[in-house]
C-alpha positions as CSV (number, residue, x, y, z in Angstrom):
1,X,17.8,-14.4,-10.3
2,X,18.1,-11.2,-12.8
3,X,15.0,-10.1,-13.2
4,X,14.6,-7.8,-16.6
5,X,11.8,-5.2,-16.6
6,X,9.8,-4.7,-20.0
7,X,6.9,-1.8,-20.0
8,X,4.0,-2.8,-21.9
9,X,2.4,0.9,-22.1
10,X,-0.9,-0.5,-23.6
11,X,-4.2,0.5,-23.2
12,X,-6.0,-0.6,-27.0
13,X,-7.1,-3.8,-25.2
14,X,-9.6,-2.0,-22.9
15,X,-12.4,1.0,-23.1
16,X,-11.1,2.9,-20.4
17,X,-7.6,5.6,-20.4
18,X,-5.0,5.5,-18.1
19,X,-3.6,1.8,-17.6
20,X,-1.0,3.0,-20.6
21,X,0.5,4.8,-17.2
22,X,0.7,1.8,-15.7
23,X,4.6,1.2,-15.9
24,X,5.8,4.5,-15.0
25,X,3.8,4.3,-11.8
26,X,5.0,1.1,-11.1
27,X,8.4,2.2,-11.5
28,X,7.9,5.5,-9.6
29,X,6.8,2.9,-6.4
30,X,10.6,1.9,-5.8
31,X,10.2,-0.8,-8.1
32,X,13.8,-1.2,-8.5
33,X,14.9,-0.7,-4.7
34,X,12.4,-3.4,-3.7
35,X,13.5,-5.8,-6.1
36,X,17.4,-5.2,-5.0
37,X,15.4,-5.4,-1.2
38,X,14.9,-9.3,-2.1
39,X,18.3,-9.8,-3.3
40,X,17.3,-10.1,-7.3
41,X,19.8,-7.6,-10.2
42,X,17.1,-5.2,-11.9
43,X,17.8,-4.4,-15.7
44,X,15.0,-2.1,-17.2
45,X,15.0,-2.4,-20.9
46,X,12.7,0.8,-21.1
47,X,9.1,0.5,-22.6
48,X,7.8,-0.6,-25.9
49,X,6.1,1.1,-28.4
50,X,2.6,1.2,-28.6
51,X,0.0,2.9,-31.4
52,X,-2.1,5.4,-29.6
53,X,-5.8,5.1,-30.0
54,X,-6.7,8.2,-31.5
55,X,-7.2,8.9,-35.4
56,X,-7.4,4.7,-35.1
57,X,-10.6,2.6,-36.4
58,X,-11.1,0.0,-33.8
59,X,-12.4,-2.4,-36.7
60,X,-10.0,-1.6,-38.9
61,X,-8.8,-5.5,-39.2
62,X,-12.2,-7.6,-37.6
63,X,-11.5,-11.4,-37.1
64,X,-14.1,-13.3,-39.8
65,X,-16.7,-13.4,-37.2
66,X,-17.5,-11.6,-33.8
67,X,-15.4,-8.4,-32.6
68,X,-12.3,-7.2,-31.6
69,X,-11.8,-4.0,-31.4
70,X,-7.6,-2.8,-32.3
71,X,-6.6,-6.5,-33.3
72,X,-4.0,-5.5,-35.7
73,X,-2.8,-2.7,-33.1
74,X,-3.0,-5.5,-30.5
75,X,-1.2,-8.1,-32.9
76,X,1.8,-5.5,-33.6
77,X,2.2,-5.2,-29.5
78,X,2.2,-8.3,-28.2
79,X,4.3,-9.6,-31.1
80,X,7.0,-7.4,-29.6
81,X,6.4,-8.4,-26.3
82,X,7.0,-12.0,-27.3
83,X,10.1,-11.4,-28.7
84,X,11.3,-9.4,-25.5
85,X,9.9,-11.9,-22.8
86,X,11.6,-15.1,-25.3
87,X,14.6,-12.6,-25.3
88,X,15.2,-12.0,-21.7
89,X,14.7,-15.9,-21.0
90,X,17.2,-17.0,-23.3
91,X,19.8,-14.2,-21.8
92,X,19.0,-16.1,-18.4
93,X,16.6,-13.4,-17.0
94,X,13.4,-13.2,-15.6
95,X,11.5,-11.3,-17.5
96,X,8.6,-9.4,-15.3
97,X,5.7,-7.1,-17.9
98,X,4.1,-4.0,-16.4
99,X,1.0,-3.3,-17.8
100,X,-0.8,-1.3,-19.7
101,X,-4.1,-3.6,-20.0
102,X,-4.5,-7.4,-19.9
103,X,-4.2,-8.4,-23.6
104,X,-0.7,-8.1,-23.8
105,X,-0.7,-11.2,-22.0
106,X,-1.3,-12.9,-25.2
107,X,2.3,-11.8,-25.9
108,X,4.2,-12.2,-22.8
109,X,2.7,-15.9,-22.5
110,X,3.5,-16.5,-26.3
111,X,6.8,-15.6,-25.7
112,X,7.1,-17.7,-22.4
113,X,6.4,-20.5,-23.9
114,X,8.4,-20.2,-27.1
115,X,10.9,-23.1,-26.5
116,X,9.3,-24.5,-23.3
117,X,5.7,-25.8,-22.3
118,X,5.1,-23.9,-19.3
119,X,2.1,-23.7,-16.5
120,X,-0.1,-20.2,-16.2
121,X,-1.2,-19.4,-12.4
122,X,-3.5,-16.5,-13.4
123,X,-4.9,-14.1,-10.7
124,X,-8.0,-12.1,-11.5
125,X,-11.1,-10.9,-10.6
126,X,-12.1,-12.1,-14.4
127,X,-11.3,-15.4,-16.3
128,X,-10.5,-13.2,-19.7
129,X,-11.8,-16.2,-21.8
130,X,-13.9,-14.6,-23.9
131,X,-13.3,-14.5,-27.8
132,X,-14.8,-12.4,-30.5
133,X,-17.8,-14.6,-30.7
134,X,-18.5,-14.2,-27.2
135,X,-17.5,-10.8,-25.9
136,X,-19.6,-8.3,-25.3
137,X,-17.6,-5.2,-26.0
138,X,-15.3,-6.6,-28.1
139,X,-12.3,-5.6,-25.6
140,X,-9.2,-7.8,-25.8
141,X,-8.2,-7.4,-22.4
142,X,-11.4,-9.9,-22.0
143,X,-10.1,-12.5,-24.1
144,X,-6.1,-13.6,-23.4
145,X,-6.3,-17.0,-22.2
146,X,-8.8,-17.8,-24.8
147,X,-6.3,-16.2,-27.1
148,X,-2.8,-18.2,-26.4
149,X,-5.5,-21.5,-26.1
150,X,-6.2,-21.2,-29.2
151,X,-10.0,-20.8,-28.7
152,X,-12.8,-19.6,-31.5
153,X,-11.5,-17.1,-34.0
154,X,-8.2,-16.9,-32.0
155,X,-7.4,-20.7,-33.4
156,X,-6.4,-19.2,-36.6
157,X,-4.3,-16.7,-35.5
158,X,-0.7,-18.2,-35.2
159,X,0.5,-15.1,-33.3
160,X,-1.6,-15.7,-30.3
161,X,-1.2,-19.4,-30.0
162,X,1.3,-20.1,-26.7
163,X,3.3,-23.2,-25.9
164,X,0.5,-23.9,-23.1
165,X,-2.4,-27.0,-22.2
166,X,-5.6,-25.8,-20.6
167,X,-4.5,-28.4,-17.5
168,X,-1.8,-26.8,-17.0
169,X,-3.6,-22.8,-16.6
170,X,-5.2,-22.3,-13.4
171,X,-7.3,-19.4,-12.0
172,X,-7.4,-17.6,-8.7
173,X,-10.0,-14.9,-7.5
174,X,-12.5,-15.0,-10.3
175,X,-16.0,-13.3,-9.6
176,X,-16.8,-12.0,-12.2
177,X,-17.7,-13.2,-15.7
178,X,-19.9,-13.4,-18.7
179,X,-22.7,-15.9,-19.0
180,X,-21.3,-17.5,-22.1
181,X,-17.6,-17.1,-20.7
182,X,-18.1,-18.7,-17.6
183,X,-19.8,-21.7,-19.2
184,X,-16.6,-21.9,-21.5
185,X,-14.3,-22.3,-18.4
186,X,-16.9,-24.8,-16.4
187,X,-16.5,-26.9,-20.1
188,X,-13.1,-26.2,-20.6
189,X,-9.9,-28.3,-18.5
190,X,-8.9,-25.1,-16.9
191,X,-8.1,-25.6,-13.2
192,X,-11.1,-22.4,-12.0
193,X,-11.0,-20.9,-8.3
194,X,-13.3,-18.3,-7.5
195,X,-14.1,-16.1,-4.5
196,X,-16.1,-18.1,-3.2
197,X,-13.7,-21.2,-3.0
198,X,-11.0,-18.6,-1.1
199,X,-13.9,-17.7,1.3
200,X,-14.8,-21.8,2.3
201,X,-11.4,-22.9,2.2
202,X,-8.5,-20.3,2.9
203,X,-6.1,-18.8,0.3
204,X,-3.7,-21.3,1.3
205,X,-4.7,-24.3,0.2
206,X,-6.5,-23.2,-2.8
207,X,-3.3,-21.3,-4.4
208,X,-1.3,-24.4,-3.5
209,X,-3.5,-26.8,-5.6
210,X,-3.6,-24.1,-8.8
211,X,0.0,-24.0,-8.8
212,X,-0.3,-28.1,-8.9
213,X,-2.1,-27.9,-11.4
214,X,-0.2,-25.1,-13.7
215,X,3.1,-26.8,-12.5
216,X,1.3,-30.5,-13.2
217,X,4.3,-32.0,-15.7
218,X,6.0,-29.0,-16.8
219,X,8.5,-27.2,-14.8
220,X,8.0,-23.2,-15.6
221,X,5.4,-21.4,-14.3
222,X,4.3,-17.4,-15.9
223,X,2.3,-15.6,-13.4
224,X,-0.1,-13.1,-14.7
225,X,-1.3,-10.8,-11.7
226,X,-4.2,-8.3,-12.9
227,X,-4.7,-5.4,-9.7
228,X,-8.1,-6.2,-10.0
229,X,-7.4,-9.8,-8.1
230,X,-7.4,-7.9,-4.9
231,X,-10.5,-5.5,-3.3
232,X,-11.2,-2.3,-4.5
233,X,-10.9,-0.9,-1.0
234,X,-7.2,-2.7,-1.4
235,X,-6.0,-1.7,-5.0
236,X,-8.6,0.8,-6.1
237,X,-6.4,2.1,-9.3
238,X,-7.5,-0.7,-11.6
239,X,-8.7,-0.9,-14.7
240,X,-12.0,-2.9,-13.7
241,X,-12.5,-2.8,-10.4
242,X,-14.8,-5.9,-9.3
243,X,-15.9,-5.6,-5.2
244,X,-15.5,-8.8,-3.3
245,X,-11.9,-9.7,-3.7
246,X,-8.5,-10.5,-2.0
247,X,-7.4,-9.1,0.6
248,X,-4.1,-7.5,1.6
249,X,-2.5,-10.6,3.3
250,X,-4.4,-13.0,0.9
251,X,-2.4,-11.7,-2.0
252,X,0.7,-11.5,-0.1
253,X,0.5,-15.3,0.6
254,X,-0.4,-16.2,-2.7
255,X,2.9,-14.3,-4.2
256,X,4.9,-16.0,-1.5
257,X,3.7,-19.2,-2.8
258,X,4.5,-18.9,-5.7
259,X,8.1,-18.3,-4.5
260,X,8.6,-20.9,-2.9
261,X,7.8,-23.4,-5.6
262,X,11.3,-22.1,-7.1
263,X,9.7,-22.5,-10.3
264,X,8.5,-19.3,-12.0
265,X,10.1,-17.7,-14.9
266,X,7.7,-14.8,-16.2
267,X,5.4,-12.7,-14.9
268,X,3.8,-9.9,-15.9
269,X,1.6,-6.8,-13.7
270,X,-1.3,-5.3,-15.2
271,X,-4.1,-3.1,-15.1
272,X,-2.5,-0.7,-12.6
273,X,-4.6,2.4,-13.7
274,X,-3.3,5.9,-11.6
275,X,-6.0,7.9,-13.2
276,X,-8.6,6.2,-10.7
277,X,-5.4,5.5,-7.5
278,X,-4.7,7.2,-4.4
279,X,-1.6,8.5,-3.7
280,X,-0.4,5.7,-6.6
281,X,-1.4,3.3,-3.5
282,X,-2.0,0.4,-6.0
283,X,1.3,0.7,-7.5
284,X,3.1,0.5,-4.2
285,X,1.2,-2.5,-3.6
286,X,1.6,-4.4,-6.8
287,X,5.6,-4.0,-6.1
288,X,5.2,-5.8,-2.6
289,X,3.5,-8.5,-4.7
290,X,6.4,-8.6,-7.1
291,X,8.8,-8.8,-4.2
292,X,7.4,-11.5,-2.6
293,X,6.6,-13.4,-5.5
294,X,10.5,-13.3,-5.8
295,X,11.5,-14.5,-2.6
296,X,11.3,-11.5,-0.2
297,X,9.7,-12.1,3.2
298,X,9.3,-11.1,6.7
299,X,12.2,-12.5,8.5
């Protein structure tokens, strides 16, 4: 495998500074030794660009109905992303994202999907699902998988629609989402796991049958790993932290399930926020996840 890195140094999607540092700290964790550690070839491409907030109207392009606050900031970024995850796949790589905030997801799944259907295993305290009509704060970082579905206002936006089936995206670790979001995923063919599942049946079993389902007639699978998946007390430089989650080990077997389907060709790292770390502890910890999601292990 070659994995090629792409920074996503985006923080527009969210109301909170600091996940635009994201990469760097990711990178500053040995990103690059681990990743030779489990026998991949690392080529960093650097980060992209990405407007900064201030001086900027948040509603300076609003869909026709609801809010999203920087869409055409949001559109400009993830555009690029596309291009440099569909890039890296058609060079043979593997592309990996680091974050910067959740929406960019929007792109790097676009772009995943460009000349292939592929499966989403998405692991996250939050189901992101909401659009404009639904969300709350108007925050993108909410709203990716209803984005690249295709949902509400998003359905007439040809920039966000991915190459993806609902059947085929599956969710790991939610506990925590809107009323009118979480009655969208019960409704919707999304494959939905939340903490509660993990606590009555084991990690194990319930990140094997979401990778059945993302993996369920298509052969690629994009991984989309927000910090918040695991415990605060675990990854506590998040964006949103959300009490109640995965722990250490938990999220270790999950990544090393994911290797050993052999099947994933994308991933992206998000929410990594060192404003609110310790000693950049969540960083160091989203690399282990990134190694064993590639193959490293134990023995």
């Amino acid at each position: 495998m070659n994995l090629r890195v792409i920074g996503a140094p985006m923080d527009l999607g969210s109301d909170r500074r600091g996940v635009d540092m994201g990469p760097s700290a990711i990178r500053y964790a040995g990103l690059a030794e681990a990743v030779r550690g489990a026998g991949v070839s690392y080529d960093d491409a650097g980060d992209l660009p990405v407007p900064q907030p201030e001086g900027r109207n948040p509603d300076a392009e609003r869909p026709e109905t609801g809010s999203a606050n920087y869409l055409k900031e949001t559109r400009w970024v993830c555009r690029r992303v596309e291009s440099a995850v569909a890039d890296a796949l058609d060079g043979g790589e593997t592309p990996l994202v680091l974050g910067g905030d959740h929406s960019i997801a929007v792109g790097s799944v676009v772009g995943a999907s460009r000349d292939r259907q592929v499966g989403v295993l998405w692991l996250d305290a939050h189901a992101d699902f909401n659009t404009p009509e639904t969300s709350p704060s108007g925050n993108v970082h909410g709203m990716p998988v209803a984005a690249f579905l295709g949902r509400g206002t998003f359905g007439d936006m040809s920039w966000a629609r991915a190459n993806v089936d609902a059947e085929n995206v599956a969710m790991v670790g939610l506990r925590n989402l809107d009323d009118a979001e979480a009655d969208a995923v019960r409704d919707s063919d999304i494959d939905a796991y939340t903490m509660s599942d993990i606590d009555r049946r084991g990690m194990v079993p319930v990140v094997e049958d979401a990778l059945a389902s993302a993996l369920d007639g298509v052969d690629a699978l994009h991984v989309s790993l927000d910090m918040d998946f695991l415990d605060p007390d675990e990854a506590p430089g998040v964006g949103t932290p959300v009490t109640g989650g995965v722990t250490y080990r938990e999220a270790h077997a999950a990544a090393e399930l994911v290797a050993e389907t052999g099947a994933l060709t994308s991933m992206e790292v998000v929410e990594v926020n060192p404003i609110l770390d310790s000693h950049n502890r969540t960083a160091d910890l989203a690399v282990e996840l990134v190694s064993s999601a590639l193959g490293d292990r134990i023995l």
